[in-house]
Biopython code that builds the backbone (N, CA, C, O; Angstrom):
import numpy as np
from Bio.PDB.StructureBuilder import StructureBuilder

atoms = [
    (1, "UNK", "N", (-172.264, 90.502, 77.096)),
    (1, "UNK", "CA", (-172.078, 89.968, 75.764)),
    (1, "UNK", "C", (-170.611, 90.100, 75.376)),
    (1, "UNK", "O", (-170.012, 91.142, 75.641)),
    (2, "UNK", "N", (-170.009, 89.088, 74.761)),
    (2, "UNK", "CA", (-168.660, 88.694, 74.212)),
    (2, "UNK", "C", (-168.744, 89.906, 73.481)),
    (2, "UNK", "O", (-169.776, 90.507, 73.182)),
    (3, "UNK", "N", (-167.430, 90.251, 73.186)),
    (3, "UNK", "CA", (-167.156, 91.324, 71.384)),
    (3, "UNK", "C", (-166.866, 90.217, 70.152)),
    (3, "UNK", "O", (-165.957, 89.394, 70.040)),
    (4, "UNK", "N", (-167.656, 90.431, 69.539)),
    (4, "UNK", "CA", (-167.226, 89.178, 68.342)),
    (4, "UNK", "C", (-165.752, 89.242, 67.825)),
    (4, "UNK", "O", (-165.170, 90.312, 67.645)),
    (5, "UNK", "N", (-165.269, 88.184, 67.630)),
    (5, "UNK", "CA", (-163.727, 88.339, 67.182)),
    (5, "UNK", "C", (-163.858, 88.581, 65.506)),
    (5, "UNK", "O", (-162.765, 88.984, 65.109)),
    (6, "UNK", "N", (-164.643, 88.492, 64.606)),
    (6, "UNK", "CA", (-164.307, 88.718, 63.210)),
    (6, "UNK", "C", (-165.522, 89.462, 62.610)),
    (6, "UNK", "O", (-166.554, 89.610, 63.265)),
    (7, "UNK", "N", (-165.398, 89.863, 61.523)),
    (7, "UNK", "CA", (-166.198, 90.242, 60.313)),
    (7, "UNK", "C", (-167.348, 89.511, 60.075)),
    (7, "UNK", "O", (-168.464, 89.912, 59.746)),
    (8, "UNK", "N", (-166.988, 88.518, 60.258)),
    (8, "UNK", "CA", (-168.065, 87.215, 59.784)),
    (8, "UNK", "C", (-169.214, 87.100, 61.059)),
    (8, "UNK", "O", (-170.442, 87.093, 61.140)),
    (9, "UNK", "N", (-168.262, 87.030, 61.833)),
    (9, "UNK", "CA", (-169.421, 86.508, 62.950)),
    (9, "UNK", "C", (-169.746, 87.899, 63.822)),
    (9, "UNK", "O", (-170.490, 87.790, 64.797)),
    (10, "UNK", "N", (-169.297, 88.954, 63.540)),
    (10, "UNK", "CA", (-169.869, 90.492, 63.343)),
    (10, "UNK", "C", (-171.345, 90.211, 62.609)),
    (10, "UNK", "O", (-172.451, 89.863, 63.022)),
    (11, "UNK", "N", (-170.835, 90.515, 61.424)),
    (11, "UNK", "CA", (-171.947, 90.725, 60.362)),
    (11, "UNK", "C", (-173.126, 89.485, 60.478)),
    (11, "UNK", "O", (-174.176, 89.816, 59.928)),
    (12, "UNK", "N", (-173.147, 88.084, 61.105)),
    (12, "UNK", "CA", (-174.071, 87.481, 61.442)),
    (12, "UNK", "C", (-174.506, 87.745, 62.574)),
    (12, "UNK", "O", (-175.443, 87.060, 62.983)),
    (13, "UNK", "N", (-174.100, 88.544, 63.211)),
    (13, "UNK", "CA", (-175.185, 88.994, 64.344)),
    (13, "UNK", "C", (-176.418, 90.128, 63.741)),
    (13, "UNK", "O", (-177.210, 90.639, 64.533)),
    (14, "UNK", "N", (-176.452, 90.392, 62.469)),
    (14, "UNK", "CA", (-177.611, 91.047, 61.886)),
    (14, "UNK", "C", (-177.090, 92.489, 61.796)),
    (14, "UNK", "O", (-175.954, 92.948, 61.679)),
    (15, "UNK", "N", (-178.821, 93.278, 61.930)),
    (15, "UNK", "CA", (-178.230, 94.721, 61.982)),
    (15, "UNK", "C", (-177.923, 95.219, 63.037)),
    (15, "UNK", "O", (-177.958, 94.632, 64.119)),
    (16, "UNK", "N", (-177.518, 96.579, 62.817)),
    (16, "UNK", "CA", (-177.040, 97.136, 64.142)),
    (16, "UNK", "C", (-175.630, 96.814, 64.804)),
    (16, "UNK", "O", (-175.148, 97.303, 65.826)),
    (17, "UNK", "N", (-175.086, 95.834, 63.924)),
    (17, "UNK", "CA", (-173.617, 95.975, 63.947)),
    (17, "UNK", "C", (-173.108, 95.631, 62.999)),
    (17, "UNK", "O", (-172.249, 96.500, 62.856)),
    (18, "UNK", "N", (-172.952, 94.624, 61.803)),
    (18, "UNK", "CA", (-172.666, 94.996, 60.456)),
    (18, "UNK", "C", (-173.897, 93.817, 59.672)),
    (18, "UNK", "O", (-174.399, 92.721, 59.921)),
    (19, "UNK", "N", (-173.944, 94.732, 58.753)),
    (19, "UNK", "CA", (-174.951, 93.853, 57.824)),
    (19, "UNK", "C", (-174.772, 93.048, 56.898)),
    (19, "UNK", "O", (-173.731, 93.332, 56.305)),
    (20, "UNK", "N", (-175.264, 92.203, 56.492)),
    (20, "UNK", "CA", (-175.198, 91.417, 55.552)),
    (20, "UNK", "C", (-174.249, 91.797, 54.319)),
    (20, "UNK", "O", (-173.676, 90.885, 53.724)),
    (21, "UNK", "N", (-174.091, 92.999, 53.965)),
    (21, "UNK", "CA", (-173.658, 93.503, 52.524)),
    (21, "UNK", "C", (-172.095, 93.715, 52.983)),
    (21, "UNK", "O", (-171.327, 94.117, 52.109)),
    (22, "UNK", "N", (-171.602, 93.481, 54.239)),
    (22, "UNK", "CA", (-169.996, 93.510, 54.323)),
    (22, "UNK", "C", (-169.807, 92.180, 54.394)),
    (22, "UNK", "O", (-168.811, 92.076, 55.110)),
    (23, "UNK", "N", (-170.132, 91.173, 54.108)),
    (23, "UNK", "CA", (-170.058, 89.791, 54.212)),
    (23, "UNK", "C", (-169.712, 89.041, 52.938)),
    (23, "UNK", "O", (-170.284, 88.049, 52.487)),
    (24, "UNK", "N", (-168.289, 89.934, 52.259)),
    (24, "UNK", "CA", (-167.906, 89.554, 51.060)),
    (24, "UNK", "C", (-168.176, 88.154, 50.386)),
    (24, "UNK", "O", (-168.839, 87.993, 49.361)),
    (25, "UNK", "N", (-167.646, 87.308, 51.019)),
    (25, "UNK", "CA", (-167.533, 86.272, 50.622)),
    (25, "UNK", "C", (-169.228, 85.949, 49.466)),
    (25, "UNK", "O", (-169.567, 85.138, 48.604)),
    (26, "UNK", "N", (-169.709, 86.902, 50.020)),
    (26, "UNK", "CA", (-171.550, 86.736, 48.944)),
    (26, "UNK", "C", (-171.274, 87.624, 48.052)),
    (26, "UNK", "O", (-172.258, 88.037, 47.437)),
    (27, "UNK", "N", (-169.941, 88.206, 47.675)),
    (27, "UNK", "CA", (-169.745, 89.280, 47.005)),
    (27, "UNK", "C", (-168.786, 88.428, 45.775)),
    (27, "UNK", "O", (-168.860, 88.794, 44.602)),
    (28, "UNK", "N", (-168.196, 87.660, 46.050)),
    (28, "UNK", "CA", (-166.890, 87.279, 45.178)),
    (28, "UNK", "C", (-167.249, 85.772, 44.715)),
    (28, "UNK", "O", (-167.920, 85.006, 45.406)),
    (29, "UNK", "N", (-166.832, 85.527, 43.737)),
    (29, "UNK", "CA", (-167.362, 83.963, 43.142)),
    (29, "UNK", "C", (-166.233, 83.076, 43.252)),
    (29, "UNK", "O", (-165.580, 83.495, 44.208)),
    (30, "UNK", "N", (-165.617, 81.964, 42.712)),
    (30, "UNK", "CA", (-164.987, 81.158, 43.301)),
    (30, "UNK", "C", (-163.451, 81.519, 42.662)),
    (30, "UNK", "O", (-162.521, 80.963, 43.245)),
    (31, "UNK", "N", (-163.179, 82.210, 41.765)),
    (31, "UNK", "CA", (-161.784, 82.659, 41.303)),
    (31, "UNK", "C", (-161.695, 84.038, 41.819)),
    (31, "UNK", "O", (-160.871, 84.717, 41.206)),
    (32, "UNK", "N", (-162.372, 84.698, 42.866)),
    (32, "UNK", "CA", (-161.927, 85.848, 43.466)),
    (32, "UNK", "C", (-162.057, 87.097, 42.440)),
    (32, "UNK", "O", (-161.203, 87.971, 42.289)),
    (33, "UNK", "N", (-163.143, 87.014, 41.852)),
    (33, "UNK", "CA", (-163.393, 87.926, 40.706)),
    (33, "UNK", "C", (-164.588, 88.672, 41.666)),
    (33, "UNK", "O", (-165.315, 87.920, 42.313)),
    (34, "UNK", "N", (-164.735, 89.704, 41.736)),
    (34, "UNK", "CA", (-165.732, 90.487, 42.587)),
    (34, "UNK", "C", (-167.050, 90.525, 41.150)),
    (34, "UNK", "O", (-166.946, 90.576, 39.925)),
    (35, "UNK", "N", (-167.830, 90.488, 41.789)),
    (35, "UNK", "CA", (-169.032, 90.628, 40.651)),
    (35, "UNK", "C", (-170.069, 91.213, 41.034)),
    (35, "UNK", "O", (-170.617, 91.712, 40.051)),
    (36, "UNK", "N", (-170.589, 91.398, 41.907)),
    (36, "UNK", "CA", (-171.451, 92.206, 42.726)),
    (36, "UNK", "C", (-171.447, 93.097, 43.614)),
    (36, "UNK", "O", (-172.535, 93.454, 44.066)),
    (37, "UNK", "N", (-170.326, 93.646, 44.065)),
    (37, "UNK", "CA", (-169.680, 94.290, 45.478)),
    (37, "UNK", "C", (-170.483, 95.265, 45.493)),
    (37, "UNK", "O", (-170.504, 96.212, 44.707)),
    (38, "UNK", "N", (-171.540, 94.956, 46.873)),
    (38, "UNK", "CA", (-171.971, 96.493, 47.350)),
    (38, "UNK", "C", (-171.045, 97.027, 48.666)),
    (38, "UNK", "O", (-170.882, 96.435, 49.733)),
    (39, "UNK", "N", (-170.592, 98.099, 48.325)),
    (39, "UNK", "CA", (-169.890, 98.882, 49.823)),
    (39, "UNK", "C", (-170.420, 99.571, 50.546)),
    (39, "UNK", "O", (-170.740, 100.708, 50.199)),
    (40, "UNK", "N", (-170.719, 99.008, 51.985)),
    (40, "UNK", "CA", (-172.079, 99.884, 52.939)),
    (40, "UNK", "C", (-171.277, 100.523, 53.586)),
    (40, "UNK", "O", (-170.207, 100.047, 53.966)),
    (41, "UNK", "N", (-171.698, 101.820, 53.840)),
    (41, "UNK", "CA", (-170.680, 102.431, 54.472)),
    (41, "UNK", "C", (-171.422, 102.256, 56.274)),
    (41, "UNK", "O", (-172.632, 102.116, 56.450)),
    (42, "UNK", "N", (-170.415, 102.305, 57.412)),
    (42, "UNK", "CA", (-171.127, 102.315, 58.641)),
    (42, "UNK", "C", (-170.759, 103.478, 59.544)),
    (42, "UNK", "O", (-169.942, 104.278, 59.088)),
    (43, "UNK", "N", (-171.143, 103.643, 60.507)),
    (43, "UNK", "CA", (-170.781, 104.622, 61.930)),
    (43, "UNK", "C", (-170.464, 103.471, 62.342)),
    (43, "UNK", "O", (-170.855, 102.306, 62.263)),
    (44, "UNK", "N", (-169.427, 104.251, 62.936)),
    (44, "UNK", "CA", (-168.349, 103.446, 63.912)),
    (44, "UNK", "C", (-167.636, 104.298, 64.922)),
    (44, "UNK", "O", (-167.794, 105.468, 64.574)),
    (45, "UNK", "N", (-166.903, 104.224, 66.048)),
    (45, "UNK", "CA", (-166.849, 105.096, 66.650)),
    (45, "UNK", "C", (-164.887, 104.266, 67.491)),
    (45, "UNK", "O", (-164.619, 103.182, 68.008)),
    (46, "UNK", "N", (-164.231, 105.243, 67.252)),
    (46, "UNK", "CA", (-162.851, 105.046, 67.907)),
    (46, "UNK", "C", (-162.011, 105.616, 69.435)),
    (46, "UNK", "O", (-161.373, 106.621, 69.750)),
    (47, "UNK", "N", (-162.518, 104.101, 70.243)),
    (47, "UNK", "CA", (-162.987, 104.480, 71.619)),
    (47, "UNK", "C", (-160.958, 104.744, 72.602)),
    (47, "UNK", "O", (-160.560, 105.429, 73.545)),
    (48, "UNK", "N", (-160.350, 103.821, 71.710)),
    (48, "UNK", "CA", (-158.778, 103.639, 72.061)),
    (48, "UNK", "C", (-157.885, 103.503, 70.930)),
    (48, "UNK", "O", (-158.398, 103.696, 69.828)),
    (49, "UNK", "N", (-156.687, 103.218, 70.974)),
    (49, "UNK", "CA", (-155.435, 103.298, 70.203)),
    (49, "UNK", "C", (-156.134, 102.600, 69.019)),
    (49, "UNK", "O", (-156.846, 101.614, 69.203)),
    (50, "UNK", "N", (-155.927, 103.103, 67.866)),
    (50, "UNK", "CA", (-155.610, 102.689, 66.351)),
    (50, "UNK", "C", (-154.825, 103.050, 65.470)),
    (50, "UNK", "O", (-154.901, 104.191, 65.014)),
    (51, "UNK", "N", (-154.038, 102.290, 65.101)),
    (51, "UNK", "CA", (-152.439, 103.031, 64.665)),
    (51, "UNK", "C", (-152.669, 102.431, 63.141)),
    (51, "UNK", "O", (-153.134, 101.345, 62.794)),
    (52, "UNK", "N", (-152.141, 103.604, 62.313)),
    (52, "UNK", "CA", (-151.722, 103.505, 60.697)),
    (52, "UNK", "C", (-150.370, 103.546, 60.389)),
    (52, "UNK", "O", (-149.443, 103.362, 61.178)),
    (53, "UNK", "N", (-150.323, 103.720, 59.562)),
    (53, "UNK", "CA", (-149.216, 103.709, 58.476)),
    (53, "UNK", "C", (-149.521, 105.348, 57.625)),
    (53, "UNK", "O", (-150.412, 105.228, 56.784)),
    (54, "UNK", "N", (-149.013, 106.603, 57.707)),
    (54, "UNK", "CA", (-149.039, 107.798, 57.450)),
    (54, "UNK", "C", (-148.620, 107.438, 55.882)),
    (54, "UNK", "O", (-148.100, 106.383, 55.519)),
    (55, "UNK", "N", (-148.992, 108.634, 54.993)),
    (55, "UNK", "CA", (-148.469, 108.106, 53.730)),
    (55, "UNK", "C", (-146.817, 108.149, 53.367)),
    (55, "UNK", "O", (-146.354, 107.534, 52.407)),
    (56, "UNK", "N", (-145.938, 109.036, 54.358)),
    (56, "UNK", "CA", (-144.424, 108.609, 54.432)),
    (56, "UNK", "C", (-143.824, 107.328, 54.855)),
    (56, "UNK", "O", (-142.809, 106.761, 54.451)),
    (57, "UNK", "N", (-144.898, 106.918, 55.989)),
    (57, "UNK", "CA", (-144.426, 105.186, 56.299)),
    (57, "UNK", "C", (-144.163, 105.500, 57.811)),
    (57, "UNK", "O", (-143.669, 104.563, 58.438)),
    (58, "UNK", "N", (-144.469, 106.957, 58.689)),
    (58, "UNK", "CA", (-144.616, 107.343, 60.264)),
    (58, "UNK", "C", (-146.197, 106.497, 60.710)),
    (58, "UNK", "O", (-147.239, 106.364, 60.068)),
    (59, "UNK", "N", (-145.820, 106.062, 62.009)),
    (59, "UNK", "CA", (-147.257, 105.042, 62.401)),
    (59, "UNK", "C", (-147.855, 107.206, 62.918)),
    (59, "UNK", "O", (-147.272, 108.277, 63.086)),
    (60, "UNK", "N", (-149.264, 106.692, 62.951)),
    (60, "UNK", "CA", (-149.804, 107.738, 63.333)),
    (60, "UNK", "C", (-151.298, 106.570, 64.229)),
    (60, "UNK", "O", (-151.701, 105.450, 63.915)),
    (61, "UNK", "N", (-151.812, 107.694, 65.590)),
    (61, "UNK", "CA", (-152.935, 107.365, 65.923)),
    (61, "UNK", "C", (-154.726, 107.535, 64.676)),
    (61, "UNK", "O", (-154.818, 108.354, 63.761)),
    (62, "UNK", "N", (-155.460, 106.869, 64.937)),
    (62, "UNK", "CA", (-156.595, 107.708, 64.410)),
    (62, "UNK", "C", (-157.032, 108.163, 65.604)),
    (62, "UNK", "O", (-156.612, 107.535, 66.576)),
    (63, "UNK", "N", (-158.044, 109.440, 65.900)),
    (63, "UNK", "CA", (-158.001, 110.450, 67.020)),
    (63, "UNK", "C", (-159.464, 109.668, 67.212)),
    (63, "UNK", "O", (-160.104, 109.100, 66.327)),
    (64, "UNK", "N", (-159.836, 109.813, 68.735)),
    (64, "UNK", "CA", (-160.938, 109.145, 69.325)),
    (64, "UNK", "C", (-161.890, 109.549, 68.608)),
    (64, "UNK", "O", (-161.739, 110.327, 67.666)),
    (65, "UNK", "N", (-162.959, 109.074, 68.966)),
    (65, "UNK", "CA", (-164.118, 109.783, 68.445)),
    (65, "UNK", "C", (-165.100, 109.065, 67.124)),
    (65, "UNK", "O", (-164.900, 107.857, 66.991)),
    (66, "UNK", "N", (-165.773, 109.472, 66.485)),
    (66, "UNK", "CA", (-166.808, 109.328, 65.206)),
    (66, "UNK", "C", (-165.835, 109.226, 64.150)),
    (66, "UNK", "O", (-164.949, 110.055, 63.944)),
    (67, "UNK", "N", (-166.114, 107.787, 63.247)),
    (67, "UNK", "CA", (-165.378, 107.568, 62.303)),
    (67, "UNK", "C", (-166.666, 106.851, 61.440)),
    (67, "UNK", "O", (-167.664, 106.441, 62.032)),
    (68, "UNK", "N", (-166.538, 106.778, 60.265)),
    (68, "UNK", "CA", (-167.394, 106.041, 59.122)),
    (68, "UNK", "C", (-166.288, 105.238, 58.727)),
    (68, "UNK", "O", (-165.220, 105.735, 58.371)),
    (69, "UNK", "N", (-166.579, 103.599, 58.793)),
    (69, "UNK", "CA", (-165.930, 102.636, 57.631)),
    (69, "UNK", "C", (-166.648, 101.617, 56.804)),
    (69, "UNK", "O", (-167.735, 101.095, 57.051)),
    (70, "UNK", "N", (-165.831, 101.416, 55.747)),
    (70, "UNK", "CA", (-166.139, 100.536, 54.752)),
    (70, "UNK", "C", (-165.509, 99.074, 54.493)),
    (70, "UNK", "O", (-164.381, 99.147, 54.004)),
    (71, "UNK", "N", (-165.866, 98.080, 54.656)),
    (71, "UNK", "CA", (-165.056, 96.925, 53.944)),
    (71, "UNK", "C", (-164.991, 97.077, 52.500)),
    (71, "UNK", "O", (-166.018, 96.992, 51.827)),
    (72, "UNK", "N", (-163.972, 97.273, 52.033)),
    (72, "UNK", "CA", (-163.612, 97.426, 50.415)),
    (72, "UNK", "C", (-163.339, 96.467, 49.556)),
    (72, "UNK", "O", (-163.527, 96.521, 48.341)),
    (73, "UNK", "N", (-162.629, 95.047, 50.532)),
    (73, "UNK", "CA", (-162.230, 94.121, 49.667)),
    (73, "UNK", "C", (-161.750, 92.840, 51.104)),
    (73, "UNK", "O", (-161.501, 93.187, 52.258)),
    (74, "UNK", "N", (-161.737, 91.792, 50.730)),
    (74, "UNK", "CA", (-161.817, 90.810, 51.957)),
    (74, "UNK", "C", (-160.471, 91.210, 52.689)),
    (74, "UNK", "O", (-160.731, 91.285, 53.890)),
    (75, "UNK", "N", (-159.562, 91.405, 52.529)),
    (75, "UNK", "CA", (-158.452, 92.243, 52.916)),
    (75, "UNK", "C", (-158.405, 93.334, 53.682)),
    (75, "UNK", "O", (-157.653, 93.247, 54.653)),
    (76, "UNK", "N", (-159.262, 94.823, 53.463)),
    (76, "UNK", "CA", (-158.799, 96.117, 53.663)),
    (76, "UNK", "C", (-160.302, 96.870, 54.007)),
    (76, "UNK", "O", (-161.398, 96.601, 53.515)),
    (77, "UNK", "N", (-160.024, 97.709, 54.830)),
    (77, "UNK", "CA", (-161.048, 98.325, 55.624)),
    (77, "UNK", "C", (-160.720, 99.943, 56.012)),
    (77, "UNK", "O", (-159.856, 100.253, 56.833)),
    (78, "UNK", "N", (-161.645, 101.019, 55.205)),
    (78, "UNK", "CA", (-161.277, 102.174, 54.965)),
    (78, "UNK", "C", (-162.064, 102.787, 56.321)),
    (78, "UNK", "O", (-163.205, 102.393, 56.562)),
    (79, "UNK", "N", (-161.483, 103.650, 57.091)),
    (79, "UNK", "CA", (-161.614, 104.371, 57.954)),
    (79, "UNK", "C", (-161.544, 106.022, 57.629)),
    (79, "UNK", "O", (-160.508, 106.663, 57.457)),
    (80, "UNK", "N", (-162.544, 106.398, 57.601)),
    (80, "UNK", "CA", (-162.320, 107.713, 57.734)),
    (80, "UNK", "C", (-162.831, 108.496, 58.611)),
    (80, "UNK", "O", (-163.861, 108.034, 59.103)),
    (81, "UNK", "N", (-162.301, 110.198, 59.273)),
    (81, "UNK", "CA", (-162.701, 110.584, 60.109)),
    (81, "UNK", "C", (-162.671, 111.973, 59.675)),
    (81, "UNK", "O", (-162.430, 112.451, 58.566)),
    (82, "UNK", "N", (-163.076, 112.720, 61.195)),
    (82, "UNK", "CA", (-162.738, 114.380, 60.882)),
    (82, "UNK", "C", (-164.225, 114.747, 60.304)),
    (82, "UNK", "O", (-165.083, 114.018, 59.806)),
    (83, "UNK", "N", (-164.202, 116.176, 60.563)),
    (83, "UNK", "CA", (-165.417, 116.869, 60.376)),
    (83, "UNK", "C", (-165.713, 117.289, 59.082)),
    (83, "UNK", "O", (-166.682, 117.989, 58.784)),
    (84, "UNK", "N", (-164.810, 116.825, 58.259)),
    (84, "UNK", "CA", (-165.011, 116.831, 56.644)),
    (84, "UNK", "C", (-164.367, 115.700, 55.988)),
    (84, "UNK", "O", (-163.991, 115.761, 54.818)),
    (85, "UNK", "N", (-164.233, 114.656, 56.731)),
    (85, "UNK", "CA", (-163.566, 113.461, 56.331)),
    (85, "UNK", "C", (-162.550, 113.559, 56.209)),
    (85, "UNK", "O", (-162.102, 112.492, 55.789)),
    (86, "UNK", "N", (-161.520, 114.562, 56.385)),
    (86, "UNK", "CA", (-160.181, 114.950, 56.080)),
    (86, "UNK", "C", (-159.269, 113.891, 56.519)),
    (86, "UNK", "O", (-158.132, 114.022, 56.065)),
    (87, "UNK", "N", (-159.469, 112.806, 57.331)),
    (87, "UNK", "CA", (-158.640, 111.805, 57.702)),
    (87, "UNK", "C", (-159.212, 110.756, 57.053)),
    (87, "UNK", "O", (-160.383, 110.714, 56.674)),
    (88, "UNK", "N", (-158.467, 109.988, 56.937)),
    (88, "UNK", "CA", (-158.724, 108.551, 56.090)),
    (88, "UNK", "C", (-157.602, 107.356, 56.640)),
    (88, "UNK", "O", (-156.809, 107.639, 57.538)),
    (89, "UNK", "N", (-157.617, 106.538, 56.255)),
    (89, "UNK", "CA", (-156.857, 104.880, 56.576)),
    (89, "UNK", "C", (-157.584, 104.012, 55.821)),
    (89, "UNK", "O", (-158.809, 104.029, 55.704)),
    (90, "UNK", "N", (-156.724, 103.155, 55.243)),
    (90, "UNK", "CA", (-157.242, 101.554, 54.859)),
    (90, "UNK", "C", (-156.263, 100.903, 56.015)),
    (90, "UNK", "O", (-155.189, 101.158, 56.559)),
    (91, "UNK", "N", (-157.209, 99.996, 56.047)),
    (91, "UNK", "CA", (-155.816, 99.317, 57.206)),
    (91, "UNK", "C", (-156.552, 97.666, 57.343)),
    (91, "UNK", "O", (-157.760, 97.449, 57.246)),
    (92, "UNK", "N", (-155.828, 96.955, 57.511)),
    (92, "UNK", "CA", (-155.943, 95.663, 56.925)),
    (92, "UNK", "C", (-157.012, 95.121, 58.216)),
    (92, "UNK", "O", (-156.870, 95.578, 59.351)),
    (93, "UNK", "N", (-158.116, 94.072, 57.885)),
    (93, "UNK", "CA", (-159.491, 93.474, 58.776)),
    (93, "UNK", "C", (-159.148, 92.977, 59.864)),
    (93, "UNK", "O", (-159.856, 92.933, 60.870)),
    (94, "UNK", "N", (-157.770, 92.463, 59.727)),
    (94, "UNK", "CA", (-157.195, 92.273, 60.891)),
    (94, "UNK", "C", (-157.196, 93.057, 62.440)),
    (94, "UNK", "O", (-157.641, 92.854, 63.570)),
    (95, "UNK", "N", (-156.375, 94.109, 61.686)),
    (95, "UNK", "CA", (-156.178, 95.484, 62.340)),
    (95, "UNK", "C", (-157.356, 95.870, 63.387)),
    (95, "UNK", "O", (-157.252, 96.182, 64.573)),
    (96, "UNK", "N", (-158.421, 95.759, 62.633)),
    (96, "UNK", "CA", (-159.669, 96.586, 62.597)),
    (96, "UNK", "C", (-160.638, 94.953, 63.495)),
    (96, "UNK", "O", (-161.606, 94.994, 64.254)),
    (97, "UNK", "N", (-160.245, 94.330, 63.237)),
    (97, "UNK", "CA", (-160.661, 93.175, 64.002)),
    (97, "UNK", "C", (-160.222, 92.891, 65.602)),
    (97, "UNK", "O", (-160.997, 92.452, 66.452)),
    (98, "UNK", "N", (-159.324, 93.111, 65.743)),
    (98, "UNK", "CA", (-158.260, 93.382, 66.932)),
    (98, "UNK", "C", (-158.355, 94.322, 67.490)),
    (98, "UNK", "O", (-157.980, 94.152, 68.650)),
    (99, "UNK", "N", (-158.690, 95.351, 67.287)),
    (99, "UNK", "CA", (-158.973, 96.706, 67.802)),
    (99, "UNK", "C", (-160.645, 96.733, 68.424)),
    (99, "UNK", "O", (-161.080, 97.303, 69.425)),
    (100, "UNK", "N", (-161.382, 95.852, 67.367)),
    (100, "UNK", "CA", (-162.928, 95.584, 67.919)),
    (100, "UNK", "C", (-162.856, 94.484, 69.257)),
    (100, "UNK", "O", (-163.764, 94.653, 70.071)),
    (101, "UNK", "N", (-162.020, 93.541, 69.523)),
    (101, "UNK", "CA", (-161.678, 92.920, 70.176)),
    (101, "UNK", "C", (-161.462, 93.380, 71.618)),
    (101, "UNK", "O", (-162.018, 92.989, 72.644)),
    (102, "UNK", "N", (-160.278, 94.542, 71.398)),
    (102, "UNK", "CA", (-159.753, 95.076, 72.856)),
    (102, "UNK", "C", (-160.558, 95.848, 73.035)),
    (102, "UNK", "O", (-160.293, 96.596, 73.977)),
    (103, "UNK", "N", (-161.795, 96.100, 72.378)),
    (103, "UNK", "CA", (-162.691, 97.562, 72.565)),
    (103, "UNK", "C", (-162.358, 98.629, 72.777)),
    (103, "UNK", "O", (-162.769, 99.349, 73.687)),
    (104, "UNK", "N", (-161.146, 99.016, 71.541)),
    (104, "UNK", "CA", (-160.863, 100.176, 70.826)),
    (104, "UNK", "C", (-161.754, 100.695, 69.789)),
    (104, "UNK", "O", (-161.919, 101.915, 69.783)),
    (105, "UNK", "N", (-162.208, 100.163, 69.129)),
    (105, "UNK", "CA", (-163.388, 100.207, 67.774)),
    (105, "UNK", "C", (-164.515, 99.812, 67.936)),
    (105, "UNK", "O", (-164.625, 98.601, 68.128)),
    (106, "UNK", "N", (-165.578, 100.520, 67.927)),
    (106, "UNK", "CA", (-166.958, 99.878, 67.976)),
    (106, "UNK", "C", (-168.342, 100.352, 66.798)),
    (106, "UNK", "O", (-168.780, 101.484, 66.594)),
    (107, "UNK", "N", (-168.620, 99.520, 66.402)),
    (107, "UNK", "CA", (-169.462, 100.045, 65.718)),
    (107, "UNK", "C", (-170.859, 100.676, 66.133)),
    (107, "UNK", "O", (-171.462, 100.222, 67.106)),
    (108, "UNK", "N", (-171.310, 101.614, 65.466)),
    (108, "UNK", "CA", (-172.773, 102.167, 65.774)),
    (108, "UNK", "C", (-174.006, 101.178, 65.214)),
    (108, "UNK", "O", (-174.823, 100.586, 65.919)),
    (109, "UNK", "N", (-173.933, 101.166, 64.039)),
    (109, "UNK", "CA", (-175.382, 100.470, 63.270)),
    (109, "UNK", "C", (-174.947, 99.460, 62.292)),
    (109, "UNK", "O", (-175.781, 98.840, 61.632)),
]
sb = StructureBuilder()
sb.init_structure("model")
sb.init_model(0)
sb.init_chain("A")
sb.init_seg("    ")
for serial, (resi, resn, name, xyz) in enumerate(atoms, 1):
    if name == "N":
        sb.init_residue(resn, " ", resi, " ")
    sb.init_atom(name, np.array(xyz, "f"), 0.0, 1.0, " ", f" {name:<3s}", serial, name[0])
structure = sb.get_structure()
């Protein structure tokens, strides 16, 4: 099986890799006013390189392993990790799209 290249055609493959409720576009009405936004949070898991932006402006890795993310806004996609969530990232769908691509990022459910 292909890795889906986007969000969209992610989240239409059903459950078990993203669901219906990250599929903004059912979230936002036609002037980009959010009116309904539910934020599902998922397991996801960070198999290779994913690079941020540190809050000084140093790129930093996120560290392999178990991460939970959220789509927040058609734009930006919150990553967090660590055994108390102590790590975090927003980092743009792109990012996070590209990384699902090279099969650096994969989701659980």
């Amino acid at each position: 099986m292909n890795a889906p290249s986007n969000f969209d055609e992610i989240a239409q493959q059903g459950p078990g890799i993203l669901g219906p409720k990250l599929r903004l576009k059912s979230h936002i009405n036609k002037r980009k006013q959010f009116t309904n936004m539910t934020i599902t949070t998922h397991n996801a898991r960070i198999t290779g390189p994913l690079t941020y932006a540190t809050a000084g402006g140093a790129k930093a890795h996120i560290p392999l392993g178990p991460c939970l993310v959220e789509q927040v806004s058609a734009s930006l996609v919150d990553i967090v990790w660590g055994t108390n969530g102590e790590g975090f990232a927003a980092l743009p769908v792109e990012v996070v799209e590209a990384a699902a691509k090279q099969g650096n990022f994969v989701l659980l459910d």
